[in-house]
N, C-alpha and C positions, 0 to 999 in steps of 0.2 A: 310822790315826793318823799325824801329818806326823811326820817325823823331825828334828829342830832338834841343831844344835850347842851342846857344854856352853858356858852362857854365860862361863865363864873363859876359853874357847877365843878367842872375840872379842874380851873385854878383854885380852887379853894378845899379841895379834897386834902391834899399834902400838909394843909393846919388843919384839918382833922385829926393826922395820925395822930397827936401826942395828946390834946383833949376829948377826940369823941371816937374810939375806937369802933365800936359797932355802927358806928352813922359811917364813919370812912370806908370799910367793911362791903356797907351796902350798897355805897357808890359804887365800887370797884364790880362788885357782882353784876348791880345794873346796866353799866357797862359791857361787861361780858355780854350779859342776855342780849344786848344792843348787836350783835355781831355772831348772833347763833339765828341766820333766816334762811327758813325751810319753806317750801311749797306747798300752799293750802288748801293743794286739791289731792284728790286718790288716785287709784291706778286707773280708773275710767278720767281721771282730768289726765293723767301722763299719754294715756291711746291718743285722748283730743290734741293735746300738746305736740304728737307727733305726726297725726295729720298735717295739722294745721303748717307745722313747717315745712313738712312734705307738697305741701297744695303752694304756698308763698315764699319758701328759699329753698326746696329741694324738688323743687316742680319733675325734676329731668329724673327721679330715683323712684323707683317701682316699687308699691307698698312691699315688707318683708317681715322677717324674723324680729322677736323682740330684740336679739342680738346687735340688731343694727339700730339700734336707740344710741347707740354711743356716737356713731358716725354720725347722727345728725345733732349732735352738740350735748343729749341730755344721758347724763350719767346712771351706772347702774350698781344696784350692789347698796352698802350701806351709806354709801353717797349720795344716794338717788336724791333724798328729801332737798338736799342742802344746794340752795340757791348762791351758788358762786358769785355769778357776777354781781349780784346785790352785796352781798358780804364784802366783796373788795370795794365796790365804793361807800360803804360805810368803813371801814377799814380806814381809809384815804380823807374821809370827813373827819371822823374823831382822832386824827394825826393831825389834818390842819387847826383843832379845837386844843389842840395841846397833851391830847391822852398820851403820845410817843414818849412826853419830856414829863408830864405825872409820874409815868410808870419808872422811868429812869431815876429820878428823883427821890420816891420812895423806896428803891431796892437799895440805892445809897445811902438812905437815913436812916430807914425805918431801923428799931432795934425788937420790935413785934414780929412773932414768927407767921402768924396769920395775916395781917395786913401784907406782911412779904410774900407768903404763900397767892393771895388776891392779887397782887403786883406780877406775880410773875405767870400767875392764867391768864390775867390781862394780858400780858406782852405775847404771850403764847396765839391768843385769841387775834390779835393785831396783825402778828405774823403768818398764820392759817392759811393756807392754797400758795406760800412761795410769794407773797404779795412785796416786789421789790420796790417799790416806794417806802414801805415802813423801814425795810433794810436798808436803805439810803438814810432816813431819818435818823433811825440809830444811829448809821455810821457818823453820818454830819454833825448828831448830839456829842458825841465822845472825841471826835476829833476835834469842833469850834469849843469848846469852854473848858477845857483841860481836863473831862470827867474820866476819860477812861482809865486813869489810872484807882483813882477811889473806887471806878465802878468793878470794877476786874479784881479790885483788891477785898470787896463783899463775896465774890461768886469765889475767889478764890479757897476763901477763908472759912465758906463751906461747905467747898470739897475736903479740906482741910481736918473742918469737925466731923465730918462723917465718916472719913478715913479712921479716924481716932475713935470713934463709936465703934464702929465696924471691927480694930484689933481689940476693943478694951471686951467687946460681948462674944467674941471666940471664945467656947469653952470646954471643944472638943482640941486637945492634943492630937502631935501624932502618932503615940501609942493607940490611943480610943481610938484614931481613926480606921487604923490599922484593924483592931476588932471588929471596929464595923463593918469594915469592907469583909472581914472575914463570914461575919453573918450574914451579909446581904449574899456570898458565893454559897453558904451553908442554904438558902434558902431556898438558892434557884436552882440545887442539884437536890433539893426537894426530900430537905429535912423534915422531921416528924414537926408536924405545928406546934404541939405541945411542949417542944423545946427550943424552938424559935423564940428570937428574942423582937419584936418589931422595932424597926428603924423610924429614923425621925421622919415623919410626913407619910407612913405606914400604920395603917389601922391593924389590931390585938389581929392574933389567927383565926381565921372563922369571922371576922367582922367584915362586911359588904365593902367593894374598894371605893362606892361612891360617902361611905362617910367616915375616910380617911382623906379627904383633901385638906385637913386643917394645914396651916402652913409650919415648919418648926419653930421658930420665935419670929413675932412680929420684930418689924424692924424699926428703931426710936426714930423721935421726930426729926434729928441730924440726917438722916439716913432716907427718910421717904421724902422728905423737899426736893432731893435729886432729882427723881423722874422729872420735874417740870424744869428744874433747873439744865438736865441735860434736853430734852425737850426744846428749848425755849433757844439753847447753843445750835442746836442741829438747824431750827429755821432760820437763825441769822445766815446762817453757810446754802440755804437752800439754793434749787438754781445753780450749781455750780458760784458763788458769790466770790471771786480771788479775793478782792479787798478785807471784806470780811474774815476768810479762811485764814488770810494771813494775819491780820490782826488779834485773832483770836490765838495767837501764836505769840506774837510780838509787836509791841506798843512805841515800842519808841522811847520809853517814857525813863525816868531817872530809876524806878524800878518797875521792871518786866514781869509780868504774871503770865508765866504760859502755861492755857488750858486746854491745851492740846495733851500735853504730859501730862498733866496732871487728871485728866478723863482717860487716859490709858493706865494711871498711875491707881485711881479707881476703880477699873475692870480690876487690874489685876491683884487690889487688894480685897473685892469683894467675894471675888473665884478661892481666895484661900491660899496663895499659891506662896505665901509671907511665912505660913506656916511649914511648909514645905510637903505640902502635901498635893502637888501637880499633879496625880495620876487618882485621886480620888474627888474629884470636882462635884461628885454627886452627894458628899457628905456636908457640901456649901452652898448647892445651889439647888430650892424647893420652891413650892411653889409661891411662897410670901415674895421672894425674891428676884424669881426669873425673867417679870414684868421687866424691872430694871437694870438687869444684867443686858437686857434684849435691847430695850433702849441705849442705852450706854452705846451698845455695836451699833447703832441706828446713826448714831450721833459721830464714832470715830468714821465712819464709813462718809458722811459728807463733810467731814472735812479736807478728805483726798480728793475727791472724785472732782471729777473736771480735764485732768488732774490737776491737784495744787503739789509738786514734786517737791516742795521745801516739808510739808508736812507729813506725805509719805515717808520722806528718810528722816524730820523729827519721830515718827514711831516707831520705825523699824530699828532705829540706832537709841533707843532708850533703853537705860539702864534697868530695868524691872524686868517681868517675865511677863507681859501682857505679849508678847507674841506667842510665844509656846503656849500661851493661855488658850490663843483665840483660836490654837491651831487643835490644841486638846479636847475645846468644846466642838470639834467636827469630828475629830476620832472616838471619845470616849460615850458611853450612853447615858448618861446622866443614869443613872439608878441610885435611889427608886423615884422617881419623878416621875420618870420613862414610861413605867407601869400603868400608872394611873395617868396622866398627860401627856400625851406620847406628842399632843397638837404645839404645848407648847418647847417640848424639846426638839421637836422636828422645825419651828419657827426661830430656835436658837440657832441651830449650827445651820441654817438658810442668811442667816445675819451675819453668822460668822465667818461661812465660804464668802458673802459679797464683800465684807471689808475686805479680806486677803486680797481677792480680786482686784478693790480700788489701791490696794498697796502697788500693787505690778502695773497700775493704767497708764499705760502709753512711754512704759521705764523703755530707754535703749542700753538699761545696761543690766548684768544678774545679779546682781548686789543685794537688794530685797527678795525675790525670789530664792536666792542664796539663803539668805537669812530664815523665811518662812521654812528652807527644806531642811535646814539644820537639824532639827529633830521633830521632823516628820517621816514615819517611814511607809514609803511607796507601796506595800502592800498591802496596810493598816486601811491609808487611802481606798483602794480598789475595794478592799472590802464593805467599808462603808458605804459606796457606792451602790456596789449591789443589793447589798441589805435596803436600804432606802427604794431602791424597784422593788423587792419584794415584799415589802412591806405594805403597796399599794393596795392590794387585795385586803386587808385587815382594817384599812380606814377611809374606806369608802366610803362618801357623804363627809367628811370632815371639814375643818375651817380649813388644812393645809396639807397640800396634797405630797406626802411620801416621795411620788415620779417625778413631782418639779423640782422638789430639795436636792434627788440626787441627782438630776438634770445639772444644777444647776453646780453643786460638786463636782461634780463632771469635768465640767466648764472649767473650773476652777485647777484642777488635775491636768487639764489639756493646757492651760497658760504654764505649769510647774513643769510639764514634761519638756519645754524646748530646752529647758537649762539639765533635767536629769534623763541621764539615758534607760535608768531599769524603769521608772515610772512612762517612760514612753513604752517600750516594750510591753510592759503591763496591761496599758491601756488597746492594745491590738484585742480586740474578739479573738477568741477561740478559734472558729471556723478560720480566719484570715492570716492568724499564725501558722497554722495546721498546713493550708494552702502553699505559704512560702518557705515552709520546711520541703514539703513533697518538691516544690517549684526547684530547690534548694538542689536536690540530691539529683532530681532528675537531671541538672545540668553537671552535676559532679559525675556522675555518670553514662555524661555524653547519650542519654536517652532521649534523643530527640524525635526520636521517629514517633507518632499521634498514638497508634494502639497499645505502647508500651508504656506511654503516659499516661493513657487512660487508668489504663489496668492498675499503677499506681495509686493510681488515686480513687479507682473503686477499691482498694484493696482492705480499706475498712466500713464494714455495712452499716448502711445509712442508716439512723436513727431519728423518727422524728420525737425531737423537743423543741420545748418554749424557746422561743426566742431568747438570747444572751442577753443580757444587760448593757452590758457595753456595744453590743450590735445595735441595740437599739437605741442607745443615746450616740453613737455612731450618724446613725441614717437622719437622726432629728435635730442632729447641730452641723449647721454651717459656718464656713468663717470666712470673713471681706476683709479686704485691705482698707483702712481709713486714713487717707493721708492727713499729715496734721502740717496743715504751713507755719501754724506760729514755730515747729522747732523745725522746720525742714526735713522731715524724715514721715515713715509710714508707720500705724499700729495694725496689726490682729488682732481682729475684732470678732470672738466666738458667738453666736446667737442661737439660743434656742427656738 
């Protein structure tokens, strides 16, 4: 039997906030904890667990690999512990006890940064696994009692303040940036240590690179409320959610908060780019920060996907540089972050090729892709590509794997080539260009006869090497037609 809190306990939280701040505090937490349920047995209870469903709902399926733990319901990885479907029906009990309309409630009143910080892990914790009853609740909250306008007008207002954080603690110009970039090239063509100057989130010369991870400045309280704030945007949209997606766009209401642009308006003032310094991202982005940059692309990326095509072209056609942003964090290396966290800059521009991706999902026209290739150049692309497969041999055993990122850039390069002709070229393997050049000539010169085609084409000695990169992401993506009836028409659909 689930264990629910007395529903007085909830209604009466919200006259805490203003006389009993740590009692309110600790409701909110308890809460939480109410909605974190894991499994209390070990990896010998997980084998029994898998019999046992193996013997009584998968009777027909041959014991196997631990791999196939997923196919019979029970997840792996750092999911494993987390008891899903218990969590969503306490999720769905403390929505019908009133936690949906507490949390709504408080993020509108409260003027306490902590009670709001506990508000908004709570909504986060309610929203957890994509659970669309709570996303109905919200919805139903903001649309019946005329709240969404106060309530958008809070979330608004501190994207607002942390934008304003964010230019007022820049205090690298773009002269200094300039020099630094200059030192960081001085470094990697392996200047004398002794006249090296160390960069920000770079440990003195001669000091071990593991205790150089400090971050360059923490970031103020305006500024780290975000992560859960954007967090907490991204589950309302989960599931593909249209209702939502659009709502979080436009309200209806006498005034309109849209936090669609204004979360792009965010990336792009966190990246630096205000300063005008687009082509040094690495002087903006360390490791204090990267968490929520990463987030952020977590966040713009669902609220296209589905697609929702209103908010594709609200991104794509906004006035800011968060496109060139998102496009520079897949070409640029972030240094020096790179150096020392190469895990987390390889999970950025993974984030940043998917949203590109969900910007072009299921468009029939080149308008947005137009736009992404505006100042994107087709070779820059390929090249990063590569580099990302060879890379794989340097971070083996990692949280994230090198060949998937550029797999998945790849992908990304294959949807941008139907609209550019040298990026498709590009993307041809070596061997297969090579092939339809000789293919080329031998018909230009009416060489049809077999042994003088041959002879063509042995006529340069075989070498073996490695596999291509692009042969290989070649051979390991296919692409299906998806038909879509809601618009009458078909997408390609790349798969790795």
């Amino acid at each position: 039997e689930l264990c629910s809190p007395p529903p007085r306990l909830i209604q009466h939280t919200k006259t805490l906030m203003t006389s009993e701040e740590k009692l309110c505090i600790k409701v909110l937490r308890t809460l939480q904890e109410m909605l974190i349920r894991k499994y209390d047995f070990d990896e010998k209870g997980i084998t029994l667990r898998k019999v046992l469903m193996q013997n009584y709902l998968f009777n027909n399926k041959k014991p196997g690999s631990k791999g196939e733990l997923v196919e019979l319901g029970v997840a792996v990885g750092p999911e494993a512990e987390i008891d899903w479907a218990t969590v969503a029906a306490v999720q769905c009990r403390l929505d019908r006890e009133g936690a949906t309309k507490l949390v709504t409630d408080l993020i509108m009143s409260t003027k306490n940064d902590k009670i709001f910080f506990e508000s908004m892990q709570l909504a986060i914790c309610l929203l957890e696994g994509g659970n669309t009853e709570i996303q109905n609740s919200f919805y139903k909250l903001m649309m019946g009692d005329n709240k969404s306008e106060k309530f958008f007008k809070v979330l608004h207002d501190r994207m607002r303040g942390a934008q304003q954080d964010i230019k007022a603690t820049v205090s690298v110009n773009v002269g200094e940036m300039s020099n630094r970039a200059q030192d960081s090239k001085e470094l990697d063509q392996g200047v004398s240590p002794q006249f090296a100057v160390p960069l920000p989130g770079q440990p003195p010369p001669g000091q071990p690179p593991h205790e150089q991870l400090e971050p360059e400045a923490e970031m103020g309280p305006a500024v780290m409320i975000m992560k859960p704030i954007m967090r907490f945007l991204q589950l309302l949209c989960e599931n593909h959610n249209q209702d939502l997606q659009n709502f979080l766009r436009c309200q209806n209401n006498k005034t309109n908060y849209n936090l669609v642009c204004e979360t792009l308006q965010f990336l792009d003032i966190m990246c630096g780019s205000t300063t005008g310094g687009l082509g040094l991202l690495g002087l903006y982005i360390n490791e204090g920060n990267v968490g929520l940059i990463t987030q952020t692309l977590e966040t713009l990326t669902e609220y296209c996907q589905g697609p929702c095509q209103e908010n594709q072209t609200c991104i794509v056609t906004h006035e800011s540089n968060g496109i060139d942003i998102i496009t520079a964090l897949i070409l640029n290396d972030i240094s020096p972050l790179c150096r020392y966290r190469m895990e987390m800059v390889l999970q950025l521009k993974d984030n940043a090729s998917k949203l590109l991706l969900a910007l072009m999902e299921s468009r029939h026209d080149n308008e947005n892709a137009e736009r992404i290739l505006f100042n994107l150049r087709p070779q820059e692309l390929i090249e990063v590509i590569k580099k990302a497969y060879h890379q794989e041999k340097d971070c083996e055993g990692g949280e994230v794997s090198p060949r998937e990122v550029g797999h998945n850039i790849y992908i990304l390069a294959l949807q941008l080539a139907r609209h550019n002709k040298v990026l498709l070229h590009l993307l041809k393997p070596p061997k297969r260009t090579q092939e339809e050049g000789e293919e080329g000539i031998s018909s230009m010169l009416n060489l049809n006869n077999r042994p003088l085609s041959q002879m063509l084409k042995s006529s340069v000695p075989a070498e073996t090497e490695a596999e291509d990169p692009l042969e290989y992401y070649e051979k390991h993506t296919a692409q299906i037609e998806v038909p879509d009836w809601r618009r009458h028409g078909a997408g390609v659909l790349s798969l790795a």
